[in-house]
N, C-alpha and C positions, 0 to 999 in steps of 0.2 A: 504494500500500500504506500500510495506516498503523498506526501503532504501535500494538504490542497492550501490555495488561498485567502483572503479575508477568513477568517477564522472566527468564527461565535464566540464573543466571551458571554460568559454567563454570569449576572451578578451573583453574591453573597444573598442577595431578599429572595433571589428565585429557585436558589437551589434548595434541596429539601435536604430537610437534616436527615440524623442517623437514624436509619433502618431497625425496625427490631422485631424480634418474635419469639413468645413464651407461649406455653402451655399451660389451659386452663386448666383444674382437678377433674373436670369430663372430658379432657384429654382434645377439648377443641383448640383449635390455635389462633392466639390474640395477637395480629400485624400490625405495628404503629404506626406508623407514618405522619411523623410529626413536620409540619410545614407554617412557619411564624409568622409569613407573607398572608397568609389569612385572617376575617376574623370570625371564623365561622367555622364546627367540628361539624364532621362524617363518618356515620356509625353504622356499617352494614354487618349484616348475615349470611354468608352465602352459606347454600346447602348443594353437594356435588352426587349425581346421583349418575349411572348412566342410563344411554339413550337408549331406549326398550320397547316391551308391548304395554308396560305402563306409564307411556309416555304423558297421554290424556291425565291420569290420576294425578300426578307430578305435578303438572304445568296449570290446572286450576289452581291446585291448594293455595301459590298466594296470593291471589285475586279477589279467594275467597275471606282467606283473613282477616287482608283490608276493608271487608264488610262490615265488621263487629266486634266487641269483647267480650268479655263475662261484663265488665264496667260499664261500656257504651257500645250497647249493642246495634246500634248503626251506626253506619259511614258517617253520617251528617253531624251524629253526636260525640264520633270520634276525631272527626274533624274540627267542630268546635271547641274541643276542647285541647287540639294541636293551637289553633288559634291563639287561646290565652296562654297560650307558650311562645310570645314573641314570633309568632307566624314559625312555630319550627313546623318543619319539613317533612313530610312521609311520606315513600311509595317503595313501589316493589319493581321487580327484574325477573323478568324469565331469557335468560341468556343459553345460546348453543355454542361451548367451545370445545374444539375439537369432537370429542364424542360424551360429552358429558351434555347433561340437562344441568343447570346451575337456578336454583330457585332466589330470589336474593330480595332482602328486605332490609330500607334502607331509612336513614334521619338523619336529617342537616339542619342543626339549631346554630344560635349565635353564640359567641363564647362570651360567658354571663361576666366578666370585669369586664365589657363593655356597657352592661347597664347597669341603671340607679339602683344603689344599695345595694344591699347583698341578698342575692337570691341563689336557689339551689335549680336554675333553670334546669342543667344536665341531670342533674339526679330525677326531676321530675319527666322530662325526656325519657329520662332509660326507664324508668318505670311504665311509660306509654310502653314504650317499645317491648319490654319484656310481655306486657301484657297481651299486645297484637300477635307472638310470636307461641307464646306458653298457652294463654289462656282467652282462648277464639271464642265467639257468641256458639254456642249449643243449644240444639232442644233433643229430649230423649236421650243425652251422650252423645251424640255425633252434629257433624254439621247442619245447619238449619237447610231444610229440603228446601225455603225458597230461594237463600242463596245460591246453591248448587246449581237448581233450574237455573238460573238467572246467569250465572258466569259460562253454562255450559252454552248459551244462546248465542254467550259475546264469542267465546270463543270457536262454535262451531259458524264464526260470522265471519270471523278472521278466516278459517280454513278456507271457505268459501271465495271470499276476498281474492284469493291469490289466483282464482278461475277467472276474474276480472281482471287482474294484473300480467297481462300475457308476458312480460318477461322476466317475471320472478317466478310465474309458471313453469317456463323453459328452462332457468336456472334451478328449479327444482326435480324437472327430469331429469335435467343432465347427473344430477347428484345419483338419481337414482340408479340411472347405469353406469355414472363410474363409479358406484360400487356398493351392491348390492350387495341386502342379508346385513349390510355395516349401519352401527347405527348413526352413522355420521350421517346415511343417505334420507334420515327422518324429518320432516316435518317440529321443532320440538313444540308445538302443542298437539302433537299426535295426530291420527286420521281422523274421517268426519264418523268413522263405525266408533274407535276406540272412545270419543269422547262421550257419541250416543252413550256406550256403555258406563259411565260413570254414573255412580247414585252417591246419595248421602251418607252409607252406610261404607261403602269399599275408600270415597274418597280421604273419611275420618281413617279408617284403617291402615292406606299411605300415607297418611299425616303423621302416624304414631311411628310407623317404620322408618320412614326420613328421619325423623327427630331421632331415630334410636339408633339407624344403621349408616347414616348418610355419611361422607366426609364434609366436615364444617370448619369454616372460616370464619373469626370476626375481624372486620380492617376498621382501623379510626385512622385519621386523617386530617391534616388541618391545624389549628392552634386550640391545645390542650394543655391542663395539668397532667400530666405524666399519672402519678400516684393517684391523682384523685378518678383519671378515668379506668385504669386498674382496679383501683378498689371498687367503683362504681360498678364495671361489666361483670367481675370477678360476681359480686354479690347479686347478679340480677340477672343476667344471660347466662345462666348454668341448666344444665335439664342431663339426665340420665340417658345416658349414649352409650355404645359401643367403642373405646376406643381405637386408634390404630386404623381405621380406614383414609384410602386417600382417593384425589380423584385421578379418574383415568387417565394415565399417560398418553399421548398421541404415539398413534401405531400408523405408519406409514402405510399408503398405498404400495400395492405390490406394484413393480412396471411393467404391460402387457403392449401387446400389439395394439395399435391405433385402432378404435373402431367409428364409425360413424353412422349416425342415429336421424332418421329422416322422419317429421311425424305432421301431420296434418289436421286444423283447426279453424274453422271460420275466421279467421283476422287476415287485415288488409296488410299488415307492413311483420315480415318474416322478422324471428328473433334466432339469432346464432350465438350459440354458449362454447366456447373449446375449454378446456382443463386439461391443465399440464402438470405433471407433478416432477416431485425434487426429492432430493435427501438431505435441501436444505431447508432449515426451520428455526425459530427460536434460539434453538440450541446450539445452533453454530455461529463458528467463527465468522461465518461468511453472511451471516441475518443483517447486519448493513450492509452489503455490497447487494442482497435481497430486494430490500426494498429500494435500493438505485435502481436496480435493473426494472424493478415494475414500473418505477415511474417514469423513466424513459422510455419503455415499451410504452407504455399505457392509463398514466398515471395521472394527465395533464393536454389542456391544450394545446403543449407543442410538444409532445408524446410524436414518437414515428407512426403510431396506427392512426391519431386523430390528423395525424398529418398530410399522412402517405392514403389513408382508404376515405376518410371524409372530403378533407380541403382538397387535395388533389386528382383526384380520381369521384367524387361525391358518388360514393359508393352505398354510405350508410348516412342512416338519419343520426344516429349517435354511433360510439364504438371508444371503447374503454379496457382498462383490465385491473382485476385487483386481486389481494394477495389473502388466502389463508395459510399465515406463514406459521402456528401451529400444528399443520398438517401439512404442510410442504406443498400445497397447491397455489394455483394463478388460474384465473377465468379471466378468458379476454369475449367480453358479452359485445355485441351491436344488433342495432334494427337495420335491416334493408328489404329492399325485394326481392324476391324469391328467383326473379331472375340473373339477378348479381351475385347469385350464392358460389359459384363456380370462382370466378374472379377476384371475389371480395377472400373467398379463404388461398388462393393464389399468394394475394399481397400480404396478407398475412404474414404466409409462410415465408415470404423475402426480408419479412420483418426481423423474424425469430431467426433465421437464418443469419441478416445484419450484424443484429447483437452477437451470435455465437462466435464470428468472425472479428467482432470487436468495432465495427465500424460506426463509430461513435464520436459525433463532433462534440466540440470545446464546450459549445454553447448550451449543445444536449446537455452533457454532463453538469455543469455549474449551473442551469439553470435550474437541472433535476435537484442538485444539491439544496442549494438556495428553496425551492419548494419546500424540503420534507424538513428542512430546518427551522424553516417559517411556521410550520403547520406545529414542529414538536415543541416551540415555545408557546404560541397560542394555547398549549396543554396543560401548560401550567398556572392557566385560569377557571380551570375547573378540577374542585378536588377529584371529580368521578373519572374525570381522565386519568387523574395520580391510580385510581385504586386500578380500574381496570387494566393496567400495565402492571400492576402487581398479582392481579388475578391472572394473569395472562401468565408470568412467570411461575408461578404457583402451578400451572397445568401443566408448562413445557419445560420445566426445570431448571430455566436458568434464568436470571431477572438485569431485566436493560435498564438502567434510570436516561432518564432526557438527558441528563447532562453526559452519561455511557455513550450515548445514540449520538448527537451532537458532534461528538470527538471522534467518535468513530465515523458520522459521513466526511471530515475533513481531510480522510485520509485514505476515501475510496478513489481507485482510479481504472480508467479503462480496463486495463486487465483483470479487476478484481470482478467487473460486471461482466465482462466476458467470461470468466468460470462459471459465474451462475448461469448465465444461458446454456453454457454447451451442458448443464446438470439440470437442465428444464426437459422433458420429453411431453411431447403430445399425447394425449390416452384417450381423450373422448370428444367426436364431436360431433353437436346436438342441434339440430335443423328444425324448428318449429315455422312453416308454412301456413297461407292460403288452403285453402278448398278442400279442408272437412270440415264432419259434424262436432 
């Protein structure tokens, strides 16, 4: 690698302090991430479960939480009374990474030495929060049967949705046949059968087994007392688990012969999906020189594909590519016509060919740089960008901070992006057409 130019410095307010991670007496793991530039803490849950046939039971549960407590058994009453807490903050996460389903429940209050007097804002926060998490509204011992109806509605609305959105449609087939049987290739709110299948009774029953079998996370974030948010979670998000589970590692795709997938559906303007996979990820050396290579392929409007198949050739109505870099993938997605389909995966292929050969001007490269460095300070205005890079690390074992990432694109250079490309191979691609039902 070798040294680039203009060089990011990073101030002392932006950089995040020191990292840390203990284990609670339920053997869940409490991740700090203390950041002083704030003035506002971030308290989440994640729950890691994999991607399965209960995928439906999983993916309701915290939608449904958010509905009620034992204390304020509606939204509206649990809402109000987040309100007299300084408008603190609450909602949930259904996240798909790598092959895990991640359930996540989250709160973002203000850190109380910014208001008048002395109040125990956080302590009364973490007590919402335990409550939403521990002790959900019941009738009979199990979930309230109108909630259940009621979130199965939203979500069997969403599933739905994606039959309207023809090109997250087609990015969703294509998952399915590069690689099938895997639960990477699932939907995570499940199928529209599996959700049918939920009741009040099975979904309380996943509720009890996450809580007991799942691998769990808690991340805080932000500007804290140390000791005091310790003693706080310590005392209040504890619940009887199973220790020792973690979440799923990413398991690479195996690499097979190219196949390609032609499939047909009432819509006027064709969506083209290809996936390419890697054996680079995360976890390597080589995950900056990764995400150079995507955004010069694909990553930007002056990206060689928006360049070369759009602007120059008006091939496609859009055409992009982006990176599942804990499972070593790249989808390069566009809409065009079904008659340019021949052509448009031609230039393509000149694309990827480009990059493997290295042919990569100055202006590519620094301007790629310049993008993802722009983009990875912007990050560090939202704590949920802090966490999710640490959740991200937590899955694929090895953990980037901005200021990691930063140092490391100054020192990407052509030849490091050409490894990545000649370690890309093509595995699937996905042709959704005109003229069927």
């Amino acid at each position: 690698m070798n040294s680039g130019k203009g060089k990011i410095d990073i101030s002392e307010e932006a950089e995040c302090m020191e990292y840390s991670q203990q284990r609670l007496a339920n053997g869940t793991s409490l991740h700090l991430l203390p950041m002083d530039n704030y003035k506002t803490t971030f308290v989440g849950v994640f729950l890691y479960w994999p991607l399965g046939e209960d995928a439906a039971r999983s993916a309701i549960i915290p939608h449904v939480l958010q509905r009620g407590t034992a204390t304020y058994p509606t939204a509206r009453e649990l809402r109000a009374r987040l309100a007299e807490l300084y408008g603190t903050q609450f909602g949930i996460g259904l996240l798909k990474r790598g092959e895990n389903l991640i359930l996540q429940l989250k709160i973002q209050l203000v850190n109380d030495q910014y208001l008048p007097g002395n109040t125990s804002l956080l302590e009364e926060a973490l007590d919402i929060f335990r409550e939403v998490l521990l002790y959900p509204y019941t009738e009979q011992g199990r979930f309230a049967e109108s909630y259940i109806q009621g979130e199965k509605r939203n979500i069997q609305a969403r599933i739905k949705s994606l039959l309207n959105d023809k090109s997250r449609f087609a990015f969703h087939r294509c998952l399915q046949h590069l690689c099938p049987g895997r639960g990477y290739s699932q939907n995570q709110y499940g199928s529209l059968r599996q959700v049918e299948a939920v009741t009040a009774e099975n979904a309380w029953r996943q509720y009890q087994h996450l809580l007991k079998n799942a691998a769990a996370d808690i991340y805080v974030c932000g500007r804290y007392d140390h000791n005091r948010i310790v003693e706080g979670i310590g005392s209040r998000l504890q619940w009887p688990r199973q220790p020792g589970r973690e979440p799923e590692m990413p398991r690479l795709l195996e690499q097979r012969e190219h196949s390609l997938i032609q499939e047909r559906m009432d819509i006027n303007q064709g969506k083209l999906v290809m996936a390419l996979c890697s054996d680079i990820t995360q976890q390597s050396d080589l995950y900056p020189a990764l995400i150079m290579y995507n955004g010069i392929l694909g990553g930007y409007p002056h990206a060689k594909l928006f360049q070369n198949v759009r602007e120059k050739r008006g091939l496609a109505y859009y055409i992009g590519s982006s990176l599942d870099s804990i499972m070593g993938l790249q989808f390069i997605t566009a809409g065009i016509d079904a008659g340019s389909f021949q052509e448009t995966t031609e230039v393509v292929a000149r694309q990827l060919e480009d990059m493997g050969q290295g042919k990569i001007s100055k202006q590519e490269l620094e301007w790629t740089r310049s993008s993802l460095q722009t983009g990875l300070l912007q990050m560090y205005d939202d704590l949920g960008e802090q966490v999710a890079l640490a959740v991200d690390a937590r899955i694929s074992g090895r953990r980037w901070t901005i200021p990691s990432l930063l140092e490391a694109l100054d020192q990407i250079s052509v030849g490091d992006v050409k490894e990545v490309a000649r370690r890309m191979h093509l595995q699937t691609t996905y042709f959704l057409s005109g003229g069927g039902d």
